[in-house]
N, C-alpha and C positions, 0 to 999 in steps of 0.2 A: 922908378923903372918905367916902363914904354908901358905896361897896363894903364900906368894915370894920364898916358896922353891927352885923353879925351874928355879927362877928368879937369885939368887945367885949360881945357880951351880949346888948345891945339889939334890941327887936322890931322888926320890918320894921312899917312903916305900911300897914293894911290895907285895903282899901275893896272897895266892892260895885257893879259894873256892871252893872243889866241890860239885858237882849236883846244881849246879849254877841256873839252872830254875825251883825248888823245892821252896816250899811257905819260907819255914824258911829261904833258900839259898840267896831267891829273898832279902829276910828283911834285912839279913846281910851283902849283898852286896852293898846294898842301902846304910846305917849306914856307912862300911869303904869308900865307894865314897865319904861319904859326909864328910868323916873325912880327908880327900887328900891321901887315899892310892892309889895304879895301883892296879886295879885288874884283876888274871888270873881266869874266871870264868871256870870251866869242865862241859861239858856237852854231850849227847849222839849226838845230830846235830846241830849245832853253825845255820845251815838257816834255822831250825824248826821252824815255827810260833808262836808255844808255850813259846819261847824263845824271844821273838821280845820284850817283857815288860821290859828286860834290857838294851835294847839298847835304850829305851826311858830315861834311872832313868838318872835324873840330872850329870852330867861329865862324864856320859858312855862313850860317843864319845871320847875324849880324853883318858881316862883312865877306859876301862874295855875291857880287849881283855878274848876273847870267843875261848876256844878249844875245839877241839872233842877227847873225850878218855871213853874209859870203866876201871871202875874202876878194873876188873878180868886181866886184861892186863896193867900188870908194865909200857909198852916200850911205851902207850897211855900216860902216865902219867910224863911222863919224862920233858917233853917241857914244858907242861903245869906246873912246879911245879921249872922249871930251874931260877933261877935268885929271887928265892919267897926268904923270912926270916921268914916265918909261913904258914902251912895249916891248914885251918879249914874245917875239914873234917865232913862235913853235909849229904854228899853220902849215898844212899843205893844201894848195887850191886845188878844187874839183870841181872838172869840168860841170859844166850846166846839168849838160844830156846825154845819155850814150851815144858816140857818132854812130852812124850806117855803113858807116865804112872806114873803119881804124887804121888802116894802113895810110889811107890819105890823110888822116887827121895826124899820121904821126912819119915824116919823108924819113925811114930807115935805111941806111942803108947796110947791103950786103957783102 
């Protein structure tokens, strides 16, 4: 079965989730641990509290390592996504900073 993969040699299948502490993130993450993948979860602060419910799901410890990367920043994304053979990208980018002025930051119109 897929438990002895690791046992014969062979690499665990690795993949790249991010916004890894996002509800849908969380589910998906769950699902491939459970199915024997490594997972590289992305997240905005890997020792955010908010984040502690992955380090709980079933073979986390072994197999889910947690980075920190913003998705507006390539070179955040690099490590976290090195060694992967799929991302699922669940992410939604946030902005840096609150603008001062949101209407400019966003040409709505009426």
């Amino acid at each position: 079965g897929r438990g002895t993969m690791e046992a014969a040699g062979e690499k665990k299948r690795r993949v790249c989730v991010t916004g890894a502490g996002g509800y849908l993130a969380s589910w998906l993450v769950k699902l491939l641990l459970s199915r024997g993948y490594f997972v590289h979860g992305t997240v905005r602060d890997p020792g955010d509290s908010k984040n502690a419910h992955l380090k709980n799901l079933d073979s986390a410890a072994e197999n889910l390592q947690l980075f920190k990367a913003e998705l507006l920043d390539y070179n955040s994304l690099v490590s976290a996504i090195a060694g992967c053979e799929g991302v699922f990208h669940v992410a939604t980018p946030v902005p840096p900073k609150k603008s001062s002025n949101p209407e400019a930051s966003c040409s709505l119109t009426s």
